[in-house]
C-alpha positions as MATLAB code, in Angstrom:
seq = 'XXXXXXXXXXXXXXXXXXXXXXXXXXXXXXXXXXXXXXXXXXXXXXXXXXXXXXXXXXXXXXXXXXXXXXXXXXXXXXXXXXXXXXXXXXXXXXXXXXXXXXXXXXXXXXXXXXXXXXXXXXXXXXXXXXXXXXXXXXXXXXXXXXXXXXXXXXXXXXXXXXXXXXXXXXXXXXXXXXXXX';
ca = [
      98.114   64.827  123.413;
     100.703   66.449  121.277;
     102.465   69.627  121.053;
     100.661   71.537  118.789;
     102.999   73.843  116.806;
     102.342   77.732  116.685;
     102.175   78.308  113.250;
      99.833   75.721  112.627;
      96.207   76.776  112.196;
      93.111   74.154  112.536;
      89.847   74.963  112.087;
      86.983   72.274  111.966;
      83.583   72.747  110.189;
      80.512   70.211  111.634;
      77.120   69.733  109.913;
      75.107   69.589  112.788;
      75.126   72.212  115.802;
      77.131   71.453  118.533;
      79.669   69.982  116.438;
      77.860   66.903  115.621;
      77.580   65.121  112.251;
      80.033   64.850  109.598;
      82.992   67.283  109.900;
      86.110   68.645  107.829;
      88.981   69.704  109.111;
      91.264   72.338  107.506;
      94.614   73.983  108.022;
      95.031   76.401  104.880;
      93.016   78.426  102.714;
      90.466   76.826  100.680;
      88.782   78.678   97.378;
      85.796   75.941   97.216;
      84.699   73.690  100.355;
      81.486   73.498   98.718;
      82.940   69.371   97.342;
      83.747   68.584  101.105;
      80.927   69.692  102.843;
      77.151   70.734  101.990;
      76.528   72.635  104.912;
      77.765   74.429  108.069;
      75.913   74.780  111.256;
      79.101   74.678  114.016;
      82.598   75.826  114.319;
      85.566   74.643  116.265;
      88.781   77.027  115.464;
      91.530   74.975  116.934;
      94.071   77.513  116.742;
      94.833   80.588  114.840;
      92.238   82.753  112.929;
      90.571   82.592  110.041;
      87.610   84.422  107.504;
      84.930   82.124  106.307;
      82.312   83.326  103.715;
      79.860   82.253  102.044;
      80.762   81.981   98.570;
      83.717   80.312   96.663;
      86.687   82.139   95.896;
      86.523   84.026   98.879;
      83.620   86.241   97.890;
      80.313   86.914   99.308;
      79.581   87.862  103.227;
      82.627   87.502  106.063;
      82.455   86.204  108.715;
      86.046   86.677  111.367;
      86.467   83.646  113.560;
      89.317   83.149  116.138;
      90.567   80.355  118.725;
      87.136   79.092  120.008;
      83.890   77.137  119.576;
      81.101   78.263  117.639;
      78.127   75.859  118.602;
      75.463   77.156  116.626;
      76.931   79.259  113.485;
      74.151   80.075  112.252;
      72.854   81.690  115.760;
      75.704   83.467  116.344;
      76.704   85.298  113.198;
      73.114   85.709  111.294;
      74.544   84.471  108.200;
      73.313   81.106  106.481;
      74.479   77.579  107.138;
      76.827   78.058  103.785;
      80.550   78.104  104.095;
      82.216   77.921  100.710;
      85.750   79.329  101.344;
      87.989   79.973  104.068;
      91.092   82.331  104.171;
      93.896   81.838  107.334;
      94.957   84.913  108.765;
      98.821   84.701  109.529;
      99.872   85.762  112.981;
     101.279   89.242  112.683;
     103.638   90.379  115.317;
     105.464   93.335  113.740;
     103.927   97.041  113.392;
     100.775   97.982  111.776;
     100.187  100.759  109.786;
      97.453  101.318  106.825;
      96.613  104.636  105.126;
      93.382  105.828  104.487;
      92.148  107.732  100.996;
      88.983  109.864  100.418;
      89.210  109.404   97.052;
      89.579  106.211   94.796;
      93.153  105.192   93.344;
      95.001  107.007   96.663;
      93.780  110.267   95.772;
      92.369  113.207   97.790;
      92.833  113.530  102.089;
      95.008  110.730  103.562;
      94.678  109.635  107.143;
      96.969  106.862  108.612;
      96.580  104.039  111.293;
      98.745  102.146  113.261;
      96.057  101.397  115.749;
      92.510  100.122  116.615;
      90.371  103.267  115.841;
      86.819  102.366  117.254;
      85.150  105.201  115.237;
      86.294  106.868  112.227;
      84.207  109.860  112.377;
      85.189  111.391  115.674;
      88.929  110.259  115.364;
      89.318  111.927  111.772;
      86.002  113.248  110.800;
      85.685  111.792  108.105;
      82.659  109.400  107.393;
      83.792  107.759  104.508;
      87.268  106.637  102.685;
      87.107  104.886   98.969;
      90.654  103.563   98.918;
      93.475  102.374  101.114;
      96.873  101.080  101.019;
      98.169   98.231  104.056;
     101.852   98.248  104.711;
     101.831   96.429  107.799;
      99.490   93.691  109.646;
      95.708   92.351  108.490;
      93.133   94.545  109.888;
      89.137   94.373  109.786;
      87.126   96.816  108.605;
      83.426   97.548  109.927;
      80.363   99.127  108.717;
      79.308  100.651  112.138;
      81.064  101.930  115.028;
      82.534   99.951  117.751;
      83.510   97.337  115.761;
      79.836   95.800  114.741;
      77.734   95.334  111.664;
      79.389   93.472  108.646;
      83.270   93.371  108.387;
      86.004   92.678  105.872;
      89.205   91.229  106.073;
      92.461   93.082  104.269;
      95.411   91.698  104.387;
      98.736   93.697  103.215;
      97.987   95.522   99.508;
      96.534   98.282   98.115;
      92.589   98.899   97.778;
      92.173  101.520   94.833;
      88.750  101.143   95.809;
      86.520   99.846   98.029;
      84.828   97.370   95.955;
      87.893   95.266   95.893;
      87.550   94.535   99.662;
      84.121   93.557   98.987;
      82.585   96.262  100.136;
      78.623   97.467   98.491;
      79.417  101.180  100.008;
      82.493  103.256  101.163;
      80.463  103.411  104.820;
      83.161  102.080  107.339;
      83.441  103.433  110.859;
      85.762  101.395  112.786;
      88.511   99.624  112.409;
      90.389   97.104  114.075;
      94.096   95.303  113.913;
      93.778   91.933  114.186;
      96.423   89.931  116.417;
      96.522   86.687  117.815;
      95.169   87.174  121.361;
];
């Protein structure tokens, strides 16, 4: 078996459950899997970590998946057996920091992380934040506290609002960094 290099992220998407059946594997992002595979029912990441969702072009629900094996997909995330896109998260190992805005376009009270913040409302009391801007790392954002209930993936940018991180509502109450365990 060879070395496998650290920047070099794998993940492998089976038909069947239990990784059985016809399978793709993939090392970068891809906008439309939809012409390599017509459905998803297990998961093997290789190495690294990646978002998967359900529509092309990176749209629709996310779904977070790191180093590990995913034997029935569908089981374990609630979602349905399509995977259309996937998006590689790079390994960050620098600072993080994002700011938070109450308002759209970086207006109004600002709050700023450089940490995991498990719930939003008793760290800043706050419930809700309709723009942000990420200087440093990818975090994960999540509807509920504790880090459950649907999530979305930023990477470095700014969010003038929070339908550009695919977000219905401006309801998130925890967030987390993510880094390559």
């Amino acid at each position: 078996m060879g070395k496998v290099c650290d920047n070099i992220q794998q993940i492998i998407f089976y038909e069947e459950r239990n990784f059985g059946g016809p399978h793709y594997e993939c090392m970068s992002d891809y906008a439309d899997l939809h012409s390599m595979f017509q459905r998803c029912r297990s998961i093997r990441v290789e190495s690294g970590m990646f978002m998967i969702y359900d529509r092309a072009g990176y749209a629709g629900n996310q779904f977070f998946v790191r180093r590990g094996e995913y034997s029935d997909y569908l089981g374990s995330t609630g979602m349905n057996d399509c995977v259309r896109s996937c998006r590689v998260i790079p390994a960050h190992h620098g600072s993080f920091r994002m700011r938070l805005y109450e308002h759209f376009d970086m207006n109004g009270e600002m709050m700023e992380l450089t940490d995991d913040c498990p719930n939003l409302m008793d760290r800043f009391r706050l419930s809700n934040f309709n723009s942000c801007n990420v200087m440093d790392g990818h975090w994960l954002l999540y509807e509920q506290p504790q880090y459950r209930g649907r999530h979305y993936y930023l990477r470095p940018g700014q969010y003038r609002s929070f339908g550009e991180w695919s977000g219905n509502n401006s309801r998130i109450s925890s967030i987390r960094r993510l880094t390559e365990l």
